[in-house]
C-alpha positions in Angstrom: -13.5 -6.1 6.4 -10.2 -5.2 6.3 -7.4 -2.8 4.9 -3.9 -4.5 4.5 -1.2 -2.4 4.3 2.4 -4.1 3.3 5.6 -2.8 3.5 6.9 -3.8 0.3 9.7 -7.1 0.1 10.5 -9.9 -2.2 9.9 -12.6 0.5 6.8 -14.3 -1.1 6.3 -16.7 1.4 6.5 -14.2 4.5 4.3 -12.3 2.4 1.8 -14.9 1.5 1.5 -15.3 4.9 0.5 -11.6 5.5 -1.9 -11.9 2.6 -3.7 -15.1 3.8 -6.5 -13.7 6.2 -6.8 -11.1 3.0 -7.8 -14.1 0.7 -10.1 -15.9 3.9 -11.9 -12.4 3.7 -12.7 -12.4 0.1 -13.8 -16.0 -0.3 -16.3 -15.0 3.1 -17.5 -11.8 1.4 -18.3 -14.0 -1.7 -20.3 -16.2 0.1 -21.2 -19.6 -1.1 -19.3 -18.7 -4.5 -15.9 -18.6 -5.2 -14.8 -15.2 -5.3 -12.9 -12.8 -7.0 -9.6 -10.6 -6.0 -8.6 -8.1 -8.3 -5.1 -7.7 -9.1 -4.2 -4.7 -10.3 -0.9 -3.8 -11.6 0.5 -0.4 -13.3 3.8 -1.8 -15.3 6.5 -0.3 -17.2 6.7 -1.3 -20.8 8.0 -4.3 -21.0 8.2 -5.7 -17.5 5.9 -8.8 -16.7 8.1 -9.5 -13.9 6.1 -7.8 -11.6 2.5 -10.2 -12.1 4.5 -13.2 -11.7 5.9 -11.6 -7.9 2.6 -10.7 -7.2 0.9 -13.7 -8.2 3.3 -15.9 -6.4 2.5 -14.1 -3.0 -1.4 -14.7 -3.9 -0.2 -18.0 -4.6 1.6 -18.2 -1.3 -1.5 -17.1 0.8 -3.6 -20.0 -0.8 -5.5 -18.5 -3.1 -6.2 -20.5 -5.9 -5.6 -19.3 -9.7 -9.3 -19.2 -11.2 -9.9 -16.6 -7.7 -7.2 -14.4 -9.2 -8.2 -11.9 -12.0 -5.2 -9.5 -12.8 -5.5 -6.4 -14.4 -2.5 -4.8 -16.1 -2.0 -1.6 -17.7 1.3 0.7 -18.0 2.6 3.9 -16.9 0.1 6.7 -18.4 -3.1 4.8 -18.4 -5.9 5.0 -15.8 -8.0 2.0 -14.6 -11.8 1.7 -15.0 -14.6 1.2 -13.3 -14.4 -2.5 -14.4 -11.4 -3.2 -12.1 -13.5 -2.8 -9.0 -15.6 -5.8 -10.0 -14.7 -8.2 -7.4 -14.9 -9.2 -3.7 -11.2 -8.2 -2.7 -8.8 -5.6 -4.1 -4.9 -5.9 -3.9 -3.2 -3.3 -5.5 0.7 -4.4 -6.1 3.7 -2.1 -6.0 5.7 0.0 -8.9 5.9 3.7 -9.3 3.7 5.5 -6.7 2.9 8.5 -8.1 1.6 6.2 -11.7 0.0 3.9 -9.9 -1.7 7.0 -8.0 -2.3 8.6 -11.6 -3.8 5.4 -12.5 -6.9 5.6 -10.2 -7.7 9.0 -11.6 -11.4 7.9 -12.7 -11.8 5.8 -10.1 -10.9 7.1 -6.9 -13.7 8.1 -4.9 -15.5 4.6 -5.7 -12.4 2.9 -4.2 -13.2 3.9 -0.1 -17.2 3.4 -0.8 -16.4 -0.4 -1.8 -14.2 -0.7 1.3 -16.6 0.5 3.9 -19.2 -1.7 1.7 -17.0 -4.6 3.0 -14.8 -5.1 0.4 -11.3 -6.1 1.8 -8.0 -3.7 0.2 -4.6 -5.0 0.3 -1.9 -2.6 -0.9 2.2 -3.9 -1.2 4.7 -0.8 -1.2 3.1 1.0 -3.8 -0.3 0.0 -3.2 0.0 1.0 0.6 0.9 4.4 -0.2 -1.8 4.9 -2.1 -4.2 3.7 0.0 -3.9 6.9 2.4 -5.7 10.3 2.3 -2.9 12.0 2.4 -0.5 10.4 0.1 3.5 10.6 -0.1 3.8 9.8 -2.8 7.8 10.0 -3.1 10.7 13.1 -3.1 13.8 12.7 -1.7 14.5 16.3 -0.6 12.8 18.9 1.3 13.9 22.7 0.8 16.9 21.0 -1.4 17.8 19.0 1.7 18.0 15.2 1.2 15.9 13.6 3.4 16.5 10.2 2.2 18.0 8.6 -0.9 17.7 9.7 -4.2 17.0 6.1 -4.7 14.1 5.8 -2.7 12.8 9.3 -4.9 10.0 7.6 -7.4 11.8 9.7 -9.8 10.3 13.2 -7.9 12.8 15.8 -6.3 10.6 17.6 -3.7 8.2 15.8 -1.1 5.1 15.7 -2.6 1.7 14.8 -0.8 -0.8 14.1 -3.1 -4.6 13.1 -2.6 -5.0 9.3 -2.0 -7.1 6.4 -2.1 -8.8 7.9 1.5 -8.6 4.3 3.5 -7.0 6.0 6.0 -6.5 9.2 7.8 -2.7 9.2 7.9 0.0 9.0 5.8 2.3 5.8 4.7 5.7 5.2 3.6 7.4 1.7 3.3 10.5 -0.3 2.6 11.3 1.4 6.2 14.3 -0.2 7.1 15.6 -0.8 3.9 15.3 2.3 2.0 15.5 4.4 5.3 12.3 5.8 4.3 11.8 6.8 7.8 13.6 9.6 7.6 11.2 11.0 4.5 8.0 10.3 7.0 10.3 11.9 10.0 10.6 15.1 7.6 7.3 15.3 5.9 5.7 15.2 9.5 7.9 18.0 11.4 7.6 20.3 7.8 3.6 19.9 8.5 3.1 18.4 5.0 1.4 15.7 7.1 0.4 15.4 10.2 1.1 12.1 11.4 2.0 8.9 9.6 3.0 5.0 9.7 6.4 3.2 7.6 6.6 0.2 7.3 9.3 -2.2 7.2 9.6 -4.9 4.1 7.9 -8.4 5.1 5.8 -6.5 7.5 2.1 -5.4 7.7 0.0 -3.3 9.3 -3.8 -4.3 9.4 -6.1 -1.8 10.0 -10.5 -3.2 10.4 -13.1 -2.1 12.1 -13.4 -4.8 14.3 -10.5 -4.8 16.1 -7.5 -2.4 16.7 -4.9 -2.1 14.2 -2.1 -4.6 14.2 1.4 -5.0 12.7 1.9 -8.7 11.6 5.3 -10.4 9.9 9.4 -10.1 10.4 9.5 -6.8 10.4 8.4 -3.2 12.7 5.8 -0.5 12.0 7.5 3.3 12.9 4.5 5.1 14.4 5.4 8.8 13.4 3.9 12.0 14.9 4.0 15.6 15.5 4.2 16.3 19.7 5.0 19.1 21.3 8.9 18.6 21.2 9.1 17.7 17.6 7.9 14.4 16.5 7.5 12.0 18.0 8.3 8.2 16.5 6.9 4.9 18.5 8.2 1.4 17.3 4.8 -1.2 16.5 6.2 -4.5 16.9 4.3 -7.5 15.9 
């Protein structure tokens, strides 16, 4: 099975096309019954904007409304065990460092479902997540701005945090609209990480055991790296 990592966007049909092999995945890990993706959502008070967008994509990719099971909570509370009941996981977008907080109880079980076969999709904040080491936001480095304060998640410093474990290396996104690349570019030649993927909006980078990773959608992956010279950045292209 797979790991889908998404670069974030408001595109839903571009993005129910990245999310469509995700759903073929679950309904073949379910079998001959129809299966069950977990949505999980970590919301501000107030805001149900956020499952309608992520429903919509879901919606986009073919999946059908009784496959869809979305779990809410809001900033501050943790999932449970419970929310890891199903054949496919896809883990929407928000604040990254609450929507790391939420998988507090939780995350070690997340990566032995994956390799079990369970297929992970993760959109902006969900993809960040889903890394061992996690950025997890900051716009400065050493009181240097690295990128927009914007683009922060509400922290000052880089901060890499312990993540989901899906993957060895580190990922950023909205690359090319938030100029996140820059924050990857830094984190990497400060040695806060050691390499790293961003990805742009609309975009996705698919990473399974099967085959070698690919970058699907409108958009580019930037393949960062420390190298001998510095660091070292590769454009994926779909």
């Amino acid at each position: 099975m797979s790991v889908f990592l998404l670069g974030g966007g408001r595109d839903v049909a571009r993005c129910g096309d990245l999310l469509r092999p995700f759903v073929l995945e679950a309904r073949e890990r379910a079998g001959d019954r129809s299966p069950v993706i977990a949505l999980l959502l970590v919301l501000e008070v107030g805001d149900d904007t956020r499952i309608a967008l992520h429903r919509a994509m879901l919606d986009a990719a073919q999946a059908v409304p009784a496959e869809i099971r979305v779990e809410t909570i809001v900033e501050g509370e943790v999932f449970d065990a419970s929310a890891l009941a199903a054949d496919a996981l896809f883990v929407g977008g928000g604040l990254t460092p609450a929507y790391l907080d939420a998988f507090a109880q939780i995350r070690d079980a997340v990566p032995e479902r994956v390799r079990d076969g369970m297929p992970y999709a993760g959109f902006s904040a969900g993809s960040a997540i889903a890394a061992g080491p996690a950025l997890v936001g900051g716009y400065r480095l050493g009181g240097v701005e690295v990128v927009s304060e914007n683009a922060g998640e509400e922290l000052d410093e880089l901060e890499v945090r312990g993540g989901l474990g899906l993957l060895d290396f580190a990922v950023d996104v909205h690359a090319a609209q938030w100029g996140t690349l820059s924050r990857l570019v830094a984190a990497v030649d400060a040695g806060l990480v050691s390499d790293g993927v961003a990805i742009d909006e609309n975009t996705a980078l698919v990473i399974s055991a099967q085959a070698a990773p690919a970058v699907r959608g409108a958009g580019q992956v930037w393949r960062v790296e420390s190298a001998a010279s510095g660091v070292h950045v590769q454009v994926l292209r779909a």
